[in-house]
N, C-alpha and C positions, 0 to 999 in steps of 0.2 A: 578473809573479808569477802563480802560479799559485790555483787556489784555496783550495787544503790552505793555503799559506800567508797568505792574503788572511784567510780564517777563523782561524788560530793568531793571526795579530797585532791582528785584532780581539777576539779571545776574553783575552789578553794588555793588552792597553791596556784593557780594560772591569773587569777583573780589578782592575788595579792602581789604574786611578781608583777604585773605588769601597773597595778595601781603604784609600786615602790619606783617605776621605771627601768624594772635590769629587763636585758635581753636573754633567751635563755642562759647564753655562753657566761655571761657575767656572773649569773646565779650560781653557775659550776664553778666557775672560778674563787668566788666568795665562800660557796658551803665546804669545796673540797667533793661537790657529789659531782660524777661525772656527765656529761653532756648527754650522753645517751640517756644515762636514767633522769635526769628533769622532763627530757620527750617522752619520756614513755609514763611515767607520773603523770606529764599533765594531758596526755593523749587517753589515759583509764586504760593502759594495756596492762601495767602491772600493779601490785597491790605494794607501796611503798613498806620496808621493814620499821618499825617502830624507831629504833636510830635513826633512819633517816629524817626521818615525819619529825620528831623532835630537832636535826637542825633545822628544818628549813623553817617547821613555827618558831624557834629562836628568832633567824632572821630574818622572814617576811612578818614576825611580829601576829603570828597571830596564835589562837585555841582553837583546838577543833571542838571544846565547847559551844563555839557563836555558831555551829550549824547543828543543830538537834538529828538531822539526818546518817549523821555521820556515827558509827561508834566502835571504837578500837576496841576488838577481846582481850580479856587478860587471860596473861598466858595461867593456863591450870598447875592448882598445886596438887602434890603429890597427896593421897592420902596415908592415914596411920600405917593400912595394911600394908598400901604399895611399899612405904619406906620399909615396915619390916624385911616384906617379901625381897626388895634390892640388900640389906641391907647382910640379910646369909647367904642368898645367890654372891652378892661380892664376897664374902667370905668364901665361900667354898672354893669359887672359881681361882682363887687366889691361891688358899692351900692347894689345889688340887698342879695348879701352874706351875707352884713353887717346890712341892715334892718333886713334878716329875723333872726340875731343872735338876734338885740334889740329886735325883736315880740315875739320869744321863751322865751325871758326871761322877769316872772314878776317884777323882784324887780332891772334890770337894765336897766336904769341908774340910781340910788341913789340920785346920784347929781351933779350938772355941772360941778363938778372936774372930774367924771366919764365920762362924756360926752365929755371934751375937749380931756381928755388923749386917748379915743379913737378916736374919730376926727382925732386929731396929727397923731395918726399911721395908719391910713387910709391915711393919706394926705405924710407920711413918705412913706410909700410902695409904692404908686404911684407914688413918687416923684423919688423913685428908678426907677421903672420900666421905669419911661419915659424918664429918662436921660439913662439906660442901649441902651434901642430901638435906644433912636434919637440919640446919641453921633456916630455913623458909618456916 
């Protein structure tokens, strides 16, 4: 963020705590966010992470819509390419990890029961990874 809005959303959460009447302490105690970061929020030293900004508008009750000045980026999504382009880079990097586990070792795999159950979790972690990537 930049600083026009780093100063609107501090000037916005200082605003609204003390219109609610907490003290800063009270505000930590109620969000669960620590004392230091309320000060530094409402001082414009640091740029609040979007979880945070989200409880504190829960509980001081407001939107950072009611100040025009203020505007949150959304985080970027991947494109087609990028996903492809992650999507063999994780492939490879995986067979290439998982070969050189089975060439370090002499005495595995044992046996095809050994072999599948590793297969399986190779094919389980990718199967994660590609539904985490491609699911957006």
């Amino acid at each position: 963020m930049n600083n026009k809005n780093v100063a609107g959303i501090a000037r916005l959460v200082k605003e609204k705590r003390v219109l609610k009447n907490y003290t800063q302490q009270e505000l930590a105690e109620a969000t669960g966010i620590s004392l230091r970061s309320i000060q530094r929020i409402e001082n414009a030293e640091v740029s609040p992470r979007v979880y945070t900004l989200k409880i504190l508008t829960e509980y001081l009750d407001f939107t950072i819509e009611q100040d025009e000045q203020i505007s949150i980026p959304v985080k970027a999504k991947l494109s087609l390419q990028q996903k492809n382009i992650l999507s063999v880079g994780v492939a490879a990097l995986m067979f290439l990890l998982g070969g050189a586990y089975i060439f370090q070792s002499p005495t595995f795999p044992q046996g095809a029961f050994e072999l599948f159950l590793y297969i399986a979790a190779f094919v389980g972690i990718y199967t994660i990874f590609m539904f985490r990537l491609w699911r957006n």
